[in-house]
C-alpha positions in Angstrom: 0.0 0.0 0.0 1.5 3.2 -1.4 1.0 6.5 1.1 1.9 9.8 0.1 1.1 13.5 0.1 0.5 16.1 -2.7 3.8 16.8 -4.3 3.0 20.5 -4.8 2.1 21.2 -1.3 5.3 21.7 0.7 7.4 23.1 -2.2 7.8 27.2 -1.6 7.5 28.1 -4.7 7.4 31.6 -6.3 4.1 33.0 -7.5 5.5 32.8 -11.3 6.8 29.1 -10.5 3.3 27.8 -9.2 1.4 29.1 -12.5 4.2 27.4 -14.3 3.7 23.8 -12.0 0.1 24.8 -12.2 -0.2 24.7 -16.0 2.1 22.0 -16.5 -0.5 19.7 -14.1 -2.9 21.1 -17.0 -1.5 20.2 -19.8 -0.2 16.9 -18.4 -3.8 16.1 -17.5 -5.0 16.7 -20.7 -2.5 14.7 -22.5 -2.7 11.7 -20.2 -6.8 11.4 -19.6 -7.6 11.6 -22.9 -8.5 7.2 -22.0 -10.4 8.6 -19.7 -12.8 11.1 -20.8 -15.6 9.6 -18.8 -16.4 9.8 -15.2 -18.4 7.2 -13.4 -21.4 9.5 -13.4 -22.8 10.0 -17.2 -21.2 13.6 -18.0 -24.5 15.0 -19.4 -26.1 14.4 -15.8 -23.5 16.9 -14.3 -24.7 20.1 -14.1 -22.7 23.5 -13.9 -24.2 26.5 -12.9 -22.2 29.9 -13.7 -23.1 33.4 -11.6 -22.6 36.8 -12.3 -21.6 36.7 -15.8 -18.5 34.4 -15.9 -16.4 34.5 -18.5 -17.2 32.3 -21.3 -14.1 30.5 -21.7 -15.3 28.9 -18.4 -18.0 27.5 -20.0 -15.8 27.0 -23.3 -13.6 24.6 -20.9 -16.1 22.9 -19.3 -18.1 21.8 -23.3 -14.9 20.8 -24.6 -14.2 18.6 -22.0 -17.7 16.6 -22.4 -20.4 18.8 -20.1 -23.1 19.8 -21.9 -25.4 20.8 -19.0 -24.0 24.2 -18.1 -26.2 27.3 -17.7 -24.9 30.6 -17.2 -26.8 33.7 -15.2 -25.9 37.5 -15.6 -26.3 38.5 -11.9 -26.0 37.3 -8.4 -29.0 35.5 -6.5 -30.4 36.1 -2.9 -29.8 33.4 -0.3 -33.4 32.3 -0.6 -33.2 32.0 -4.4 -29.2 30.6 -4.5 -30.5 27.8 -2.3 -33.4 26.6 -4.9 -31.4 27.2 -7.5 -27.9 24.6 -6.3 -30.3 21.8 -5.6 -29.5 19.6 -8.2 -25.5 21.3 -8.7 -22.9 19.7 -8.9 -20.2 22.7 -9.8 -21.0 26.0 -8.9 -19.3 29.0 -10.2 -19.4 32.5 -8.2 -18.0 36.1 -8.1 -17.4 38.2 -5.3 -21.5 39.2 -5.2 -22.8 35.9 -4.2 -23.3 34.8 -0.9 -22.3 31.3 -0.4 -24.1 30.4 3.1 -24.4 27.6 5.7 -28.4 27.7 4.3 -27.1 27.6 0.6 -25.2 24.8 1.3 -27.1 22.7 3.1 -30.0 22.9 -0.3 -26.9 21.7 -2.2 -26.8 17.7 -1.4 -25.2 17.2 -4.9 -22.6 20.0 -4.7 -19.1 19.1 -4.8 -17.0 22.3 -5.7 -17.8 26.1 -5.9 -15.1 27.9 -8.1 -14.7 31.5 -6.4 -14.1 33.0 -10.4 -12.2 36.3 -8.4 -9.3 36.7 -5.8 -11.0 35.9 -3.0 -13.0 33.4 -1.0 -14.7 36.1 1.9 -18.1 35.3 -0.2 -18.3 32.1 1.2 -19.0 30.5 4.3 -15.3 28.4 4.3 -16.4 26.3 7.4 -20.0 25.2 6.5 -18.3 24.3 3.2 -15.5 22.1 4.9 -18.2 20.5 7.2 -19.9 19.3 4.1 -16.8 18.3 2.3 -17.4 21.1 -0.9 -14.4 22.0 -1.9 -13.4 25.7 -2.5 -11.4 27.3 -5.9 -10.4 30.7 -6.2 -8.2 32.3 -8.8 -5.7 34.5 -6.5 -3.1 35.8 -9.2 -5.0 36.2 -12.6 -6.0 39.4 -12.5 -3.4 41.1 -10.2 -1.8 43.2 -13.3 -4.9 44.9 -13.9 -5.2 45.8 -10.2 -1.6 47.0 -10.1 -2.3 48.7 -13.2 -5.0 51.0 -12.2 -3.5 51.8 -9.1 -0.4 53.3 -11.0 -3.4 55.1 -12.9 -4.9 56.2 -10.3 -1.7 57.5 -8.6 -1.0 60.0 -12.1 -4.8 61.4 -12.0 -4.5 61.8 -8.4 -1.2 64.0 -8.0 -1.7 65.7 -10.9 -5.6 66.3 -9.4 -7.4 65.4 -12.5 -10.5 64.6 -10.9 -10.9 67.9 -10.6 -9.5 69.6 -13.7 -11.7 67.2 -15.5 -14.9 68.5 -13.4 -13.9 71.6 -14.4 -13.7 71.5 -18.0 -16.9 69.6 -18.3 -18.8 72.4 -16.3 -17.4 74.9 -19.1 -14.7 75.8 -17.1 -11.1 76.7 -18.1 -8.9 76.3 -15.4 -5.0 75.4 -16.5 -2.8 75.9 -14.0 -0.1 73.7 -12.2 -0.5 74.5 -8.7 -0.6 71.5 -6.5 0.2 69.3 -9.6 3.0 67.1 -9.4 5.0 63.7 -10.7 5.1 60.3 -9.6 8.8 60.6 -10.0 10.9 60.9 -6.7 7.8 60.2 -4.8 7.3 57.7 -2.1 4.5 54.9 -2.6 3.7 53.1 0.9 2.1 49.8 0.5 -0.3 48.3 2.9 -0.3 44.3 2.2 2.4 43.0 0.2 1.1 39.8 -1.5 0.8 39.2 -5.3 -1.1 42.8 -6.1 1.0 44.6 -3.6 4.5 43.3 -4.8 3.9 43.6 -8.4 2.7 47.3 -7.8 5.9 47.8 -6.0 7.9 46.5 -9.2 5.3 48.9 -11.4 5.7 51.9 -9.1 9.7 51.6 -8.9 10.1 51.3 -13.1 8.4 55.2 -12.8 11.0 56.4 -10.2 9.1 55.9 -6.9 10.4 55.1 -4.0 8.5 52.1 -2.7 8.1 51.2 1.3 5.7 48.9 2.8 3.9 46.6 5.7 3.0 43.1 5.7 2.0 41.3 9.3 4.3 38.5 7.5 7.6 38.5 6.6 8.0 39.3 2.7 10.9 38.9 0.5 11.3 43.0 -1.2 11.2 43.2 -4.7 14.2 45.1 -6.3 14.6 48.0 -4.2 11.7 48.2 -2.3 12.1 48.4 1.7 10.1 47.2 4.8 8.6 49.4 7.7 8.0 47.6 11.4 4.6 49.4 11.9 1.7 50.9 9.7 2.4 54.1 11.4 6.0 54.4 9.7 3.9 54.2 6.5 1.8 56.5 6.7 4.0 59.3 7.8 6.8 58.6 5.3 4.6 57.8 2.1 3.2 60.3 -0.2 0.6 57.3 -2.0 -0.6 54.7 0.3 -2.4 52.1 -1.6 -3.9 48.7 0.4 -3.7 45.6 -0.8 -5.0 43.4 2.2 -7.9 40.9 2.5 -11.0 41.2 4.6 -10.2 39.8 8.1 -11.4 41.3 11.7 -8.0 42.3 12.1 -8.3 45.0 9.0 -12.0 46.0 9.4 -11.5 49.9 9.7 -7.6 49.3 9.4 -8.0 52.9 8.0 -9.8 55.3 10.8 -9.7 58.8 12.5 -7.1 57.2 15.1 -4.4 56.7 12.4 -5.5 58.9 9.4 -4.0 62.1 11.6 -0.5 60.5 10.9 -0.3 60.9 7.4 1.5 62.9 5.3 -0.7 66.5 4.6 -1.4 65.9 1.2 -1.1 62.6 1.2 -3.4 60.2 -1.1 -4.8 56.9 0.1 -5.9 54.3 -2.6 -8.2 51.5 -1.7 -8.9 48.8 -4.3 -8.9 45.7 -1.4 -11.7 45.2 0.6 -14.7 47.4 1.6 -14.8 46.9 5.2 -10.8 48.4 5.3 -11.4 52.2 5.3 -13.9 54.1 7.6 -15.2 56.0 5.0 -16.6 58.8 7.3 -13.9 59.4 9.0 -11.7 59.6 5.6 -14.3 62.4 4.4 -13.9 64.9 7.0 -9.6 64.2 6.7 -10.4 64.7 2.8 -12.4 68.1 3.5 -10.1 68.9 6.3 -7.6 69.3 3.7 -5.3 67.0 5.4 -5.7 63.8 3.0 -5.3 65.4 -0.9 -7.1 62.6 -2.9 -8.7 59.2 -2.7 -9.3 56.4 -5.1 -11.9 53.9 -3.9 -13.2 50.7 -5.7 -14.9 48.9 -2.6 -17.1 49.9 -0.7 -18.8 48.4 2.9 -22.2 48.5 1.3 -22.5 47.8 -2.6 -26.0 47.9 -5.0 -26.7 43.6 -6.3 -26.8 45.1 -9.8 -25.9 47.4 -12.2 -28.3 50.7 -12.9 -28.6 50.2 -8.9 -28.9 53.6 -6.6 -25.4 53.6 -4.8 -24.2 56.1 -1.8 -21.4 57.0 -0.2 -20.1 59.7 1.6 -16.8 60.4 -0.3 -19.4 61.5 -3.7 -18.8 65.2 -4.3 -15.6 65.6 -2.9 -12.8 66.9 -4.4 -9.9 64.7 -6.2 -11.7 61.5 -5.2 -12.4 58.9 -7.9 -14.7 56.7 -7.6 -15.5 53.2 -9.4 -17.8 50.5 -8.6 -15.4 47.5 -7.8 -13.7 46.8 -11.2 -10.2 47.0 -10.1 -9.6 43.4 -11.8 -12.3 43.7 -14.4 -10.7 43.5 -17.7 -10.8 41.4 -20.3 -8.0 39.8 -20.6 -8.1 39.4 -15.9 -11.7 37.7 -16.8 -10.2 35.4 -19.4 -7.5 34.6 -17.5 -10.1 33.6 -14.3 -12.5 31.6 -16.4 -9.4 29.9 -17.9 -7.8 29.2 -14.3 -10.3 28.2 -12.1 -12.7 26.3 -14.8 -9.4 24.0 -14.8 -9.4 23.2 -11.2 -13.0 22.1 -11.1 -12.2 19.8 -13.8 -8.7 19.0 -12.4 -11.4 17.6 -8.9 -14.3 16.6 -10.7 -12.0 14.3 -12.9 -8.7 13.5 -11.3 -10.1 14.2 -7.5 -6.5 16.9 -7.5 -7.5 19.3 -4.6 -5.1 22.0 -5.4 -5.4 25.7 -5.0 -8.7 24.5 -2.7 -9.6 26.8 0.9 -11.4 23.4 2.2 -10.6 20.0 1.3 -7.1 19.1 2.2 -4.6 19.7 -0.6 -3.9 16.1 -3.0 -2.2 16.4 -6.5 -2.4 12.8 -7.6 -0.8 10.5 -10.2 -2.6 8.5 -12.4 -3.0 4.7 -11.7 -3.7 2.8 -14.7 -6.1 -0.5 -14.5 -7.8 1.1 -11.6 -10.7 2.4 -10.5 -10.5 5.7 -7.9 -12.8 6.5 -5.1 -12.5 10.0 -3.0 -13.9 10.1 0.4 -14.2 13.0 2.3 -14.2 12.3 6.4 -14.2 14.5 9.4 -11.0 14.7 11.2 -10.9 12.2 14.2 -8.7 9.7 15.0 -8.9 6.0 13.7 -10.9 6.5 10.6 -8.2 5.7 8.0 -7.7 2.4 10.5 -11.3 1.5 9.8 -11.2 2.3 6.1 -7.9 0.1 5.8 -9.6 -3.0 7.8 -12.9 -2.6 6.2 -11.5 -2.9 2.8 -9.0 -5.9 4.1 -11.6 -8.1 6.2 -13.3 -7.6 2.4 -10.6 -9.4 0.3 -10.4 -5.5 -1.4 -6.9 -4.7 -2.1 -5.6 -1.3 -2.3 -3.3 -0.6 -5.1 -2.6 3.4 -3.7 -4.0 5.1 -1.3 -3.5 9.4 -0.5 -4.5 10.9 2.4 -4.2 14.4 3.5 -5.5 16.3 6.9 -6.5 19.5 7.6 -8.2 20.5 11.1 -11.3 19.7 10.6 -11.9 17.0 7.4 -9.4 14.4 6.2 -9.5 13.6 2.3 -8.3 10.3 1.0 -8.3 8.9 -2.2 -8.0 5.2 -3.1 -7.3 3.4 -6.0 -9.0 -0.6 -5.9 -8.8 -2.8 -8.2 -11.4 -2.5 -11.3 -14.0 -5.8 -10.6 -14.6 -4.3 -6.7 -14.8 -0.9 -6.8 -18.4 -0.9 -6.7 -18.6 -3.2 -3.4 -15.6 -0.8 -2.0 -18.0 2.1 -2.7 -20.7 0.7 -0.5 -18.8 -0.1 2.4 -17.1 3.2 2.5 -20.4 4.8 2.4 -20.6 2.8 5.9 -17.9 4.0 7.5 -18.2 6.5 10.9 -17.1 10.2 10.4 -17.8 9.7 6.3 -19.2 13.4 5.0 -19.0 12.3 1.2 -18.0 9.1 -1.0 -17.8 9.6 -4.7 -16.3 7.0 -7.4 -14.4 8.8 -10.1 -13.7 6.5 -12.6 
């Protein structure tokens, strides 16, 4: 009996490595299951349902590779109508607007992955999933250029105070002056959360001239000549531009309030295209009319309308040199593409292959093929002697197990076992049996 772990899962590599490792696993799973195009459950009975106006190569990938039952919606749904519409799911695909609940879930009997087609996971209830053994997919570096991007955009409009020349002009106003107008050159750009948006700003902001500084709660490698600060108050009060890049966690709800928005830099610009819940927007009004903060750029907001054409307020509207977009700091074409593309592949890479990685919930398993077998994934919560009872079950059965994968995370253990063709199905039904099993599923 052959036990091993994911070989991708202790291996530190770069971000540019792990798209490389990632694709590679791609393209060797397309070359090496093409003898295996079918799934133990007829592919026309899976079905896929896409939110929120996924990119089409996501449903491109999933046609190619056999599923014809896909459907795609425009917008997000409401709990109530999310959890009539998963009941007979198998994949789910999601952006940032839908709300994956404990509720949602619990409608979903047939669901086995959601694929979070956006950075994060926040929209989704990450322990209700675990607990039901749904595994979770995200897509956390394609659209971090166009992020970076804009912030660099942001940054010229802001300094040279655009916003309101623009106003201006469009009012019939001519009003050319340079006052208050400056370059991004020999300026310093303070970054709050350097992951893969912050540290690819940092090489963006650097190729202009900037000096770059920044804050991390973890230790982080600087990229060319970019340079750490111990506290977020070192930040502030050195960096002309501070731009956050950090997720949505208790520790950074209102990370940006009164209490630390006096130690800025007068002048200074602050640039949030991270989470809503970051910045306490009231507070950075009366710094922005105070004259004390010079500009703002913000793309999330604590409260956002379900739709488009939707009424939308917030108190930074109307002030001056503030820009203001409704939460497409990774919306472009070629960021969408690059999502569908990504994250369409790890559903398949699990629904097909059972490879969990890149997943928030189910242990992490990158597996080989076993030829002249057939592979069954089951999905337990984490106590002690349950692989003991699956390894004794299958023995006292005359079942022999040709390789076997198990990986543990703090709440669900995920193992995968390959049996020998003429007794899978009897394997199946005494796995089903087994104490602490949350889902069983043949895969081919």
């Amino acid at each position: 009996m052959q036990m091993i772990s994911g070989f991708f899962n202790r291996t530190n590599f770069k971000r540019v490595s792990k798209l490389r490792v990632l694709n590679f696993a791609l393209n060797l799973h397309k070359n090496t299951m093409s003898d295996k195009k079918q799934t133990s459950y007829p592919k026309e009975k899976i079905n896929i349902l896409l939110l929120e106006n996924i990119s089409d190569t996501a449903v491109q990938n999933f046609k190619r590779a056999g599923y014809a039952s896909v459907k795609k919606m425009g917008g997000a749904l409401s709990e109530e109508e999310l959890a009539k519409a998963v009941k007979d799911v198998h994949l789910l695909g999601i952006r940032s607007k839908t709300q994956i609940t404990a509720k949602v879930l619990e409608a979903a009997a047939k669901l086995q992955a959601i694929g979070c087609f956006c950075i994060g996971v926040n929209q989704v209830d990450l322990k209700a999933a675990t607990q039901k053994g749904v595994s979770v997919f995200n897509a956390p570096y394609s659209n971090t250029r166009s992020v970076a991007e804009l912030v660099i955009g942001l940054s010229i409009m802001l300094i040279r105070r655009i916003p309101d020349k623009n106003k201006a002009a469009h009012e019939g106003i001519w009003n050319k002056e340079a006052k208050g107008s400056y370059e991004l050159r020999g300026k310093t750009l303070g970054i709050i959360g350097y992951g893969n948006i912050g540290s690819q700003l940092s090489v963006l902001a650097e190729s202009l001239g900037m000096k770059v500084i920044f804050y991390d709660v973890q230790t982080k490698l600087p990229l060319g000549n970019a340079a750490a600060r111990d506290t977020l108050k070192e930040v502030f009060q050195e960096a002309d531009i501070v731009s956050l890049h950090v997720p949505e966690t208790n520790q950074t709800k209102n990370l940006i309030n009164k209490n630390n928005l006096k130690y800025f830099k007068k002048g200074a610009i602050l640039i949030n295209y991270a989470r809503g819940e970051v910045v306490e927007l009231e507070a950075l009004k009366q710094f922005i009319e105070d004259g004390h903060i010079g500009g703002a750029a913000i793309d999330v907001f604590p409260w956002e309308p379900e739709k488009n054409g939707d009424r939308f307020i917030t108190p930074l509207q109307g002030l001056s040199n503030v820009i203001l977009t409704p939460h497409i700091g990774g919306s472009t074409e070629e960021a969408q593409l690059n999502i569908g593309e990504d994250v369409s592949n790890k559903l398949l890479q699990y629904l097909e292959r059972g490879v969990t990685t890149g997943s928030h919930t189910v242990p992490e398993l990158a597996l080989p093929l076993q030829e002249g077998t057939h592979r069954i994934l089951h999905i337990h919560r984490n106590v002690p002697g349950v692989l003991s009872e699956i390894n004794t079950t299958l023995s006292n059965n005359k079942i022999n197990i040709l390789g076997q994968y198990l990986k543990t995370n703090d709440a669900i253990g995920y193992v995968v076992l390959d049996v020998n063709k003429n007794i899978s199905s009897n394997a199946l039904k005494l796995l089903k049996d087994v104490k602490e099993t949350i889902k069983v599923r043949l895969l081919y």
